[in-house]
N, CA, C, O and CB atoms as a CASP TS submission, in Angstrom:
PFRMAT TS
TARGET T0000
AUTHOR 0000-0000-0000
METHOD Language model
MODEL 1
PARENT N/A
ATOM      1  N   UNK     1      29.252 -40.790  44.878  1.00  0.00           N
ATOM      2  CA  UNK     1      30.350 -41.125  44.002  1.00  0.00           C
ATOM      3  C   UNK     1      31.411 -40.038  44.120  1.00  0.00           C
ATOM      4  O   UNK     1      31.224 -38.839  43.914  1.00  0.00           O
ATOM      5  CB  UNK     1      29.867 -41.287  42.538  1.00  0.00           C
ATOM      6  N   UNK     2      32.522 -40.609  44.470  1.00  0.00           N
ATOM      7  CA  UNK     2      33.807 -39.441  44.308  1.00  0.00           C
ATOM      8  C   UNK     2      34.467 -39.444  43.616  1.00  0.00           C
ATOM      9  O   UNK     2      34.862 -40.520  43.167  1.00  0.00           O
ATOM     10  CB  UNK     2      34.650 -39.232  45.041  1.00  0.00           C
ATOM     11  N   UNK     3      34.842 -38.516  43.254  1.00  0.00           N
ATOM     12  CA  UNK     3      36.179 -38.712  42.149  1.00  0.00           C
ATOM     13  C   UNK     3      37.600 -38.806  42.412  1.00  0.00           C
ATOM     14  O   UNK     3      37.708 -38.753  43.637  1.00  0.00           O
ATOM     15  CB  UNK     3      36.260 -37.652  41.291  1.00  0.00           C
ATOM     16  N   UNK     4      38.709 -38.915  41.901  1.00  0.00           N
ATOM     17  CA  UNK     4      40.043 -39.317  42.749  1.00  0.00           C
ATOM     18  C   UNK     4      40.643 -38.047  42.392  1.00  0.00           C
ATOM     19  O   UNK     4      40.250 -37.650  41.295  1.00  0.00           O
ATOM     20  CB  UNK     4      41.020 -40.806  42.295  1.00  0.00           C
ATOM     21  N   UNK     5      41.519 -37.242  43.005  1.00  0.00           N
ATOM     22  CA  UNK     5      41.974 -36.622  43.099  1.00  0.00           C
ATOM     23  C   UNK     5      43.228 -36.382  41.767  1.00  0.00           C
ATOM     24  O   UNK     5      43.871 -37.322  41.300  1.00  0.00           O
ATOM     25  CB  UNK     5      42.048 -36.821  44.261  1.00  0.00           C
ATOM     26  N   UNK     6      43.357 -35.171  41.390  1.00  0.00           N
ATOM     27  CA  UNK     6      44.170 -35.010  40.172  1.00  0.00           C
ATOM     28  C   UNK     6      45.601 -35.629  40.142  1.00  0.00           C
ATOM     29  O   UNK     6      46.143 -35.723  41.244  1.00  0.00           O
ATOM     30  CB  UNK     6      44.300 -33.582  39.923  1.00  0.00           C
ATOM     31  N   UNK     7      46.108 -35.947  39.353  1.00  0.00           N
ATOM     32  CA  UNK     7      47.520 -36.115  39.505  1.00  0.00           C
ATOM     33  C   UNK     7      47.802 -34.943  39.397  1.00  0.00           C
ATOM     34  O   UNK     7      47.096 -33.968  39.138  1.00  0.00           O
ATOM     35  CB  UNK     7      48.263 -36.958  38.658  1.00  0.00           C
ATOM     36  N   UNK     8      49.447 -35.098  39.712  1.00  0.00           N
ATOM     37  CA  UNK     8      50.403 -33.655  40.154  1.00  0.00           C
ATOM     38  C   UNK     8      50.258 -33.485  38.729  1.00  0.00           C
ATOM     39  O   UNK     8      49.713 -32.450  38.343  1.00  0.00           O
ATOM     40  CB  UNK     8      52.267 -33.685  40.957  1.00  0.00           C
ATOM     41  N   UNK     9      50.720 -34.468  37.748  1.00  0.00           N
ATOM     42  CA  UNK     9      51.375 -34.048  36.440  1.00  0.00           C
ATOM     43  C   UNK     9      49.794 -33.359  35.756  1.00  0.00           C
ATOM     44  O   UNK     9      50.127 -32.484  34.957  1.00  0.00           O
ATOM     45  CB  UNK     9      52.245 -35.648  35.417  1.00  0.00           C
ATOM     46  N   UNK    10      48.360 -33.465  35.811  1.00  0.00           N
ATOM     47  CA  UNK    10      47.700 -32.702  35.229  1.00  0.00           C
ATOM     48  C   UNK    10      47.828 -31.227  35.732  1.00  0.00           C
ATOM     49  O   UNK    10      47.867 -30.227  35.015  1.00  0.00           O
ATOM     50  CB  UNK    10      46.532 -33.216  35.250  1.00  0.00           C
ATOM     51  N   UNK    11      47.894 -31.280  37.272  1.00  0.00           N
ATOM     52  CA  UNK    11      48.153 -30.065  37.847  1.00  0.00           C
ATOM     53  C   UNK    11      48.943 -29.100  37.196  1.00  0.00           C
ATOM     54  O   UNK    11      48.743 -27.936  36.851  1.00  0.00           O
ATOM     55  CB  UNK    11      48.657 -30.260  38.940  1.00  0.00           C
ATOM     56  N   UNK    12      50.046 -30.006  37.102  1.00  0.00           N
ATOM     57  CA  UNK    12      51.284 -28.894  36.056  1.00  0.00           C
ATOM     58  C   UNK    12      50.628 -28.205  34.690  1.00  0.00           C
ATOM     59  O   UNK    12      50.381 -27.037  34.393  1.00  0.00           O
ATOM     60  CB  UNK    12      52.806 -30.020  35.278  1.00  0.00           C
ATOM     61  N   UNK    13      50.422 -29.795  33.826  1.00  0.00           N
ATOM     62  CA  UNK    13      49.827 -29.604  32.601  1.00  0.00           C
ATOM     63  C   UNK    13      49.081 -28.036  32.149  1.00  0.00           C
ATOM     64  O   UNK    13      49.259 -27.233  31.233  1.00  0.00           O
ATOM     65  CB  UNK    13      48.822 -30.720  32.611  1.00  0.00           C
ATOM     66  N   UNK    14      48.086 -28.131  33.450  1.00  0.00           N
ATOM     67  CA  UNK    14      46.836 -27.435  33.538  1.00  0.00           C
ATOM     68  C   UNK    14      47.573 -25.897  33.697  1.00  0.00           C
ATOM     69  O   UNK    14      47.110 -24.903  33.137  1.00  0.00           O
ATOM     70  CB  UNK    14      45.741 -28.025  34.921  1.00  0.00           C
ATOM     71  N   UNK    15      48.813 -25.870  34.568  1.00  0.00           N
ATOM     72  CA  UNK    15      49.439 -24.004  34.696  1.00  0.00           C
ATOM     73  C   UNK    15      49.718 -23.840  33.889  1.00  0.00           C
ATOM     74  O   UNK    15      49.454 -22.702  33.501  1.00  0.00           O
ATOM     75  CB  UNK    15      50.532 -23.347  35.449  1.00  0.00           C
ATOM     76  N   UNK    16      50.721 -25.035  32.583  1.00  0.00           N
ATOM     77  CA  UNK    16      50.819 -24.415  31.557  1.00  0.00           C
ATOM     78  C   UNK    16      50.434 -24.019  30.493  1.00  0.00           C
ATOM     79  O   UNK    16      50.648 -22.989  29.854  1.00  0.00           O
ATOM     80  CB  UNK    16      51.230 -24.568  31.388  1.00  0.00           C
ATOM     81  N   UNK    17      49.598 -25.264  30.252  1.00  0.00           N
ATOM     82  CA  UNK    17      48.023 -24.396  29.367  1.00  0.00           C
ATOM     83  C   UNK    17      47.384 -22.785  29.853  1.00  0.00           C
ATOM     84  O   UNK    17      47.094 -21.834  29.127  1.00  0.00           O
ATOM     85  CB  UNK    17      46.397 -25.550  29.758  1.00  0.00           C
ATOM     86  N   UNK    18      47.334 -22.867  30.806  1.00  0.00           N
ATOM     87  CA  UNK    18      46.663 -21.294  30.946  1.00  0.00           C
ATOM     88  C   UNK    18      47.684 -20.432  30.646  1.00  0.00           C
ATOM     89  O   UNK    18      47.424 -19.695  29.695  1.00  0.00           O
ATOM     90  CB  UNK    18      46.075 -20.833  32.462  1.00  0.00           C
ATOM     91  N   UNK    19      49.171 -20.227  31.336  1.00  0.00           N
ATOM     92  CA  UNK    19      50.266 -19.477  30.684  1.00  0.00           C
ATOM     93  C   UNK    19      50.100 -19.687  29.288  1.00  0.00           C
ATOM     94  O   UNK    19      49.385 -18.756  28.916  1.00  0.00           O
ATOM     95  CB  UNK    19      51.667 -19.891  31.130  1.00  0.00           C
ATOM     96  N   UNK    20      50.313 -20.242  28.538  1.00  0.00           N
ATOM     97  CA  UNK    20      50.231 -20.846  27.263  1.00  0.00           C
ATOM     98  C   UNK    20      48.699 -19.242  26.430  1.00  0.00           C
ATOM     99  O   UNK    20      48.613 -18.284  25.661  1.00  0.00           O
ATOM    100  CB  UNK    20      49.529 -23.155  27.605  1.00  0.00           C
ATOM    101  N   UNK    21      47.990 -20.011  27.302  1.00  0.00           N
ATOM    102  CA  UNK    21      46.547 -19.374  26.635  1.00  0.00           C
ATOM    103  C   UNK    21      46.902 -17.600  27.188  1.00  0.00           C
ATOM    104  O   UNK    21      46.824 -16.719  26.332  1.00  0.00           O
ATOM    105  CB  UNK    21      44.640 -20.299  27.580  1.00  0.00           C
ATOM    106  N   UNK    22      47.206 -17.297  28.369  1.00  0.00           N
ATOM    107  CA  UNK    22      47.360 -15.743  28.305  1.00  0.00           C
ATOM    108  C   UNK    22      48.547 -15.337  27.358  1.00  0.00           C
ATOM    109  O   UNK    22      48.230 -14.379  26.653  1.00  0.00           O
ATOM    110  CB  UNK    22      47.646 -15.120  29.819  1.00  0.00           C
ATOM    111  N   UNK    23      49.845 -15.800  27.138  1.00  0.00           N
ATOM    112  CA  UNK    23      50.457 -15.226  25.841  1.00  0.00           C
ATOM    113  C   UNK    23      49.816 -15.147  24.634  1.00  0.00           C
ATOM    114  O   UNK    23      49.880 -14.213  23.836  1.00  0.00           O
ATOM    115  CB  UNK    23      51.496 -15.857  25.514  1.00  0.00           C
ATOM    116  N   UNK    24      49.014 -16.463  24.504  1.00  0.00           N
ATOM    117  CA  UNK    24      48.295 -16.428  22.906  1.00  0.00           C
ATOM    118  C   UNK    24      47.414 -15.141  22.635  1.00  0.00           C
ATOM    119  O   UNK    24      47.376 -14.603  21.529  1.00  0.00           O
ATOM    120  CB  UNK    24      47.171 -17.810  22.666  1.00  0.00           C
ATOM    121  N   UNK    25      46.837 -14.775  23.540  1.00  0.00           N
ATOM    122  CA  UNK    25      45.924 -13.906  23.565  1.00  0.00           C
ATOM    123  C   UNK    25      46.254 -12.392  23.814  1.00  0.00           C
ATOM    124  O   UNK    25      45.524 -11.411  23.668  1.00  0.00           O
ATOM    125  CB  UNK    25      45.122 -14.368  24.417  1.00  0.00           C
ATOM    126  N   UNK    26      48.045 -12.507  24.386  1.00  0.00           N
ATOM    127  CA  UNK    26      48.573 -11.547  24.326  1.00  0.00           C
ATOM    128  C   UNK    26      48.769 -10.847  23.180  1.00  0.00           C
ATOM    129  O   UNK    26      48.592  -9.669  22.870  1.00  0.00           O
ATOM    130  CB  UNK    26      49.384 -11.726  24.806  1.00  0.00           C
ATOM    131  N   UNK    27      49.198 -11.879  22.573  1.00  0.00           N
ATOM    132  CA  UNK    27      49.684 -11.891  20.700  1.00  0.00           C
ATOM    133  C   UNK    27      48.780 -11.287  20.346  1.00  0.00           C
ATOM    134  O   UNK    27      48.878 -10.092  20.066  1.00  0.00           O
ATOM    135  CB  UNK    27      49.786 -13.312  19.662  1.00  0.00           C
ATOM    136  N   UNK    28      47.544 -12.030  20.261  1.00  0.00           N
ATOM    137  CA  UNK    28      46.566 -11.437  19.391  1.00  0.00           C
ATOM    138  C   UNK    28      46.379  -9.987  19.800  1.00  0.00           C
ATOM    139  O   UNK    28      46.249  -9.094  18.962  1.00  0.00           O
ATOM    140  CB  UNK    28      45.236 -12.211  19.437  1.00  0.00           C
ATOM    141  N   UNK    29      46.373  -9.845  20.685  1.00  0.00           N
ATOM    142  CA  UNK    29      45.767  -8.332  21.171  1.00  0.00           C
ATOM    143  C   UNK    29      46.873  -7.323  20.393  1.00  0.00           C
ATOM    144  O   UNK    29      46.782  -6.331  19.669  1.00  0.00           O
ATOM    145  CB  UNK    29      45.796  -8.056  23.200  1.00  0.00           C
ATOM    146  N   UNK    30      47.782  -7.997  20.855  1.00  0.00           N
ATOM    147  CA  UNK    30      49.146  -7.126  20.106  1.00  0.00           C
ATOM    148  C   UNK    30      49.229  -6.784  18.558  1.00  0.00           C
ATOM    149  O   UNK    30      49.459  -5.622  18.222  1.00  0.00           O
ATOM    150  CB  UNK    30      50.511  -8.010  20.288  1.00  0.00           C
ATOM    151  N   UNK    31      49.105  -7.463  17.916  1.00  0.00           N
ATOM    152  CA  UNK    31      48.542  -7.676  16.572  1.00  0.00           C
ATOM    153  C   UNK    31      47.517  -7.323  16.147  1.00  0.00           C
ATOM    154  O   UNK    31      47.466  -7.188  14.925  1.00  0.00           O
ATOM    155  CB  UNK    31      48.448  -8.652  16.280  1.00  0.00           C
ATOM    156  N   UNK    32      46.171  -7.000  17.025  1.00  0.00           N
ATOM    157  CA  UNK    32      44.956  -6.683  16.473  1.00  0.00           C
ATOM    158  C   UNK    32      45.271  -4.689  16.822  1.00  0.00           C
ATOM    159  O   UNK    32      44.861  -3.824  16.048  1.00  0.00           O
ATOM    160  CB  UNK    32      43.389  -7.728  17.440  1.00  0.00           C
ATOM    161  N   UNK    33      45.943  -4.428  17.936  1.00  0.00           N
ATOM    162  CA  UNK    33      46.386  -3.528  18.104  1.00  0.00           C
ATOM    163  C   UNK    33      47.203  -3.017  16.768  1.00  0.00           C
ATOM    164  O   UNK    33      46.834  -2.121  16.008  1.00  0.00           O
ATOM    165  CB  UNK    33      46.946  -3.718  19.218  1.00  0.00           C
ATOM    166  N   UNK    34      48.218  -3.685  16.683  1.00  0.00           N
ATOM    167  CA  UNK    34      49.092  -2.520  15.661  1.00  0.00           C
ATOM    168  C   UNK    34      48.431  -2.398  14.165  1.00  0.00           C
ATOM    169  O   UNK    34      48.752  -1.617  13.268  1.00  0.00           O
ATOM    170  CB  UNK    34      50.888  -3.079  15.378  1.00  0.00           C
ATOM    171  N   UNK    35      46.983  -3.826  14.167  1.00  0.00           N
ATOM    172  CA  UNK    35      46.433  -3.714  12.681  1.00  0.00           C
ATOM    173  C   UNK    35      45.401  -2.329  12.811  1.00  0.00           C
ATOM    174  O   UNK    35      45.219  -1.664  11.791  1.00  0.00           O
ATOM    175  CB  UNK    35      45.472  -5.333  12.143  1.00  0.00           C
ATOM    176  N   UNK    36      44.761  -1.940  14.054  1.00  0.00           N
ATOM    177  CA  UNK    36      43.852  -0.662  13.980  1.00  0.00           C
ATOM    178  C   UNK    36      44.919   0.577  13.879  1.00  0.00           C
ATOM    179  O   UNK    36      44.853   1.558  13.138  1.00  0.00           O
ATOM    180  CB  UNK    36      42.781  -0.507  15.444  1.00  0.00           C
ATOM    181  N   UNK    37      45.787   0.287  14.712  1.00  0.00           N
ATOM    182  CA  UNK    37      46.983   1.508  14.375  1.00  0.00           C
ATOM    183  C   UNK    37      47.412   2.093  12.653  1.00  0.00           C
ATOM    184  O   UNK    37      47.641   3.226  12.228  1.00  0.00           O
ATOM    185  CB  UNK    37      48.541   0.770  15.013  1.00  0.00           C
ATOM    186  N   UNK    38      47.387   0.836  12.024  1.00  0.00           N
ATOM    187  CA  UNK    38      48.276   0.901  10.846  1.00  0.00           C
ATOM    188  C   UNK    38      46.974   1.515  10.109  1.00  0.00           C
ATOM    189  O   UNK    38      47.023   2.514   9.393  1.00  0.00           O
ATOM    190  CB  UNK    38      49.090  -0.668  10.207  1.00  0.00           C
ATOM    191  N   UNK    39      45.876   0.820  10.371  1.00  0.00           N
ATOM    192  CA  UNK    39      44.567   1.354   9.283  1.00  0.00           C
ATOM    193  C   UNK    39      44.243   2.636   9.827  1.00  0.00           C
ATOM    194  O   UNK    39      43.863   3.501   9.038  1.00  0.00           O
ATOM    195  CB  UNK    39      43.017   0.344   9.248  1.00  0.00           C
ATOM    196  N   UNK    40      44.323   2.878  10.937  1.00  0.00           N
ATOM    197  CA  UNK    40      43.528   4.046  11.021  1.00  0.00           C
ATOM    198  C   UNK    40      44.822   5.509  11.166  1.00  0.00           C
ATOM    199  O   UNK    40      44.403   6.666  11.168  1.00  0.00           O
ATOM    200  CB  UNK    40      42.349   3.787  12.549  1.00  0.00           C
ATOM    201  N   UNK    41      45.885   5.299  11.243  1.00  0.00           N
ATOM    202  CA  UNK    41      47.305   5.901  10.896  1.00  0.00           C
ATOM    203  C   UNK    41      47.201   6.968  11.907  1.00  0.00           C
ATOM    204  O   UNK    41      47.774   8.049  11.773  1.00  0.00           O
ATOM    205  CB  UNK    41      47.598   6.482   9.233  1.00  0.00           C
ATOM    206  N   UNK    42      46.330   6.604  13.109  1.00  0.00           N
ATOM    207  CA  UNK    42      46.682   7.728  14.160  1.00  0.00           C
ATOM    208  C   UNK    42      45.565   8.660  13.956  1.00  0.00           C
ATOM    209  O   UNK    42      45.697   9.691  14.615  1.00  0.00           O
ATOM    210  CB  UNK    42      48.190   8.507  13.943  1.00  0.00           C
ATOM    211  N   UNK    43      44.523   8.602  13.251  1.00  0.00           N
ATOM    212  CA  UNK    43      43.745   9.706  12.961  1.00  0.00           C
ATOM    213  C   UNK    43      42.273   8.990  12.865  1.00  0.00           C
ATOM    214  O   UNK    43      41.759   8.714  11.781  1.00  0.00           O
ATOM    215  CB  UNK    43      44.282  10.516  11.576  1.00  0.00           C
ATOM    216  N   UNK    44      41.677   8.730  14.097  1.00  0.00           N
ATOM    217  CA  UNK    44      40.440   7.625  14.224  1.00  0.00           C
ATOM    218  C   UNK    44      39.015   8.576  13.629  1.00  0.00           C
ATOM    219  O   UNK    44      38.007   7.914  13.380  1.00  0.00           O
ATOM    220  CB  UNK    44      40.196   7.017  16.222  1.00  0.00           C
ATOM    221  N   UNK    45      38.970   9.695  13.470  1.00  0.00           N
ATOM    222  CA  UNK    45      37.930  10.502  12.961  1.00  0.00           C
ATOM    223  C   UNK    45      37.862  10.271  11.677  1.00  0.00           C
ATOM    224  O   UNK    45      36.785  10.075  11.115  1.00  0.00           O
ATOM    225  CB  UNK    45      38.049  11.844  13.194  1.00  0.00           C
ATOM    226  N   UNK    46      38.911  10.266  11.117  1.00  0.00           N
ATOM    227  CA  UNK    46      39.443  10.561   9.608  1.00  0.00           C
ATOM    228  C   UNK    46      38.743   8.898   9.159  1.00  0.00           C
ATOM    229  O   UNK    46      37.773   8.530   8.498  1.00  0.00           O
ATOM    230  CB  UNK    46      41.662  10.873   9.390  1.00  0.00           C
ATOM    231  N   UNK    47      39.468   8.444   9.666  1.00  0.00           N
ATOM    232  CA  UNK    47      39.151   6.663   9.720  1.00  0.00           C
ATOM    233  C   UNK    47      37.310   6.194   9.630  1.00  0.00           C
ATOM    234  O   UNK    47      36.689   5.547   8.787  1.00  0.00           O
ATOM    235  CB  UNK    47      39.858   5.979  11.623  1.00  0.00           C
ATOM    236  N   UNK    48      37.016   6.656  10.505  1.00  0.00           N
ATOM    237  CA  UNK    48      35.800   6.285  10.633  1.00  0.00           C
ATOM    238  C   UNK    48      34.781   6.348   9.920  1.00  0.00           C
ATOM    239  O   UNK    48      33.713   5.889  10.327  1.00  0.00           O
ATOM    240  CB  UNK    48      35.511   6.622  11.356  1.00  0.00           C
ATOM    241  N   UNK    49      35.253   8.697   8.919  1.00  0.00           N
ATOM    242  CA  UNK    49      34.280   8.717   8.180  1.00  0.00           C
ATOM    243  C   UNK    49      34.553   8.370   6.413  1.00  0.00           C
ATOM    244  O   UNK    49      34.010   8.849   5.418  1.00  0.00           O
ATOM    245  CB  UNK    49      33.750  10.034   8.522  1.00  0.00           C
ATOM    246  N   UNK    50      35.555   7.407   6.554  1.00  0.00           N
ATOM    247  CA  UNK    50      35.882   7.214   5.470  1.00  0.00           C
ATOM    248  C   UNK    50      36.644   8.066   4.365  1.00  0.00           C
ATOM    249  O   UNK    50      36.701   7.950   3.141  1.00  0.00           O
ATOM    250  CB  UNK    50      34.992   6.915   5.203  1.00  0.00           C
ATOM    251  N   UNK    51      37.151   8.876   5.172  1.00  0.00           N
ATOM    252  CA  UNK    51      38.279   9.797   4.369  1.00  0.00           C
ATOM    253  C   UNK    51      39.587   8.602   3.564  1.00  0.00           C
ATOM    254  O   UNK    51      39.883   7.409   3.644  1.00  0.00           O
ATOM    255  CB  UNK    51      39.204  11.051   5.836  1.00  0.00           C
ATOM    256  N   UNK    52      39.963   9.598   2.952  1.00  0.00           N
ATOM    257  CA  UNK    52      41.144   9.029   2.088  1.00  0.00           C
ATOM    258  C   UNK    52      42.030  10.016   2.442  1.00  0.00           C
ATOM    259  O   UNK    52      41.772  11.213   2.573  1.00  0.00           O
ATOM    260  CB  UNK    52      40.956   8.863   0.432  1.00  0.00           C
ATOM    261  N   UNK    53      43.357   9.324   2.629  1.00  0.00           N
ATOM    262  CA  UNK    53      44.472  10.351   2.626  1.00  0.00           C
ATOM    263  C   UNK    53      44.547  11.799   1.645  1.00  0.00           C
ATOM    264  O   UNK    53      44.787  12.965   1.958  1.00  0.00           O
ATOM    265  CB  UNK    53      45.649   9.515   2.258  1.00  0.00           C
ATOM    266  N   UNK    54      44.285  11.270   0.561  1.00  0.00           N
ATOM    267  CA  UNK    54      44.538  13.085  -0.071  1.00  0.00           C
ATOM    268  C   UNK    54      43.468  13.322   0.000  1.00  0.00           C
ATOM    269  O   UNK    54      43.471  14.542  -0.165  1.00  0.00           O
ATOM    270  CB  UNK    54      45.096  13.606  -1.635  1.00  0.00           C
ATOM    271  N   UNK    55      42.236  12.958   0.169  1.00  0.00           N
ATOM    272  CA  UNK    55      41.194  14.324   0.470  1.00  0.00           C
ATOM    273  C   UNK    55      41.385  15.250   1.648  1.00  0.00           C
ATOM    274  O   UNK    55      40.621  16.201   1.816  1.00  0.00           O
ATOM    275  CB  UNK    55      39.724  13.851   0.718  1.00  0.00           C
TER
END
């Protein structure tokens, strides 16, 4: 049993879904990035052991 060969137009479909899916995931990274930045304010030791700013 064979199968028929793709149309062009899924072909397309299909590049732009994946472009599509590497920006999305760009985002997120970008965003999950500046949310560890913002919590941990540049100081990942401090962060970790549960310090508070004025201590």
């Amino acid at each position: 049993m064979s199968f028929r060969p793709d149309h062009e137009l899924h072909t397309r479909r299909f590049g732009r879904n994946v472009g599509l899916g590497i920006v999305l995931a760009a985002f997120v990274a970008l965003i999950f990035g500046l949310t560890v930045v913002k919590i941990t304010e540049g100081d990942v030791s401090r962060a970790i052991s549960g310090a508070t700013k004025n201590e």
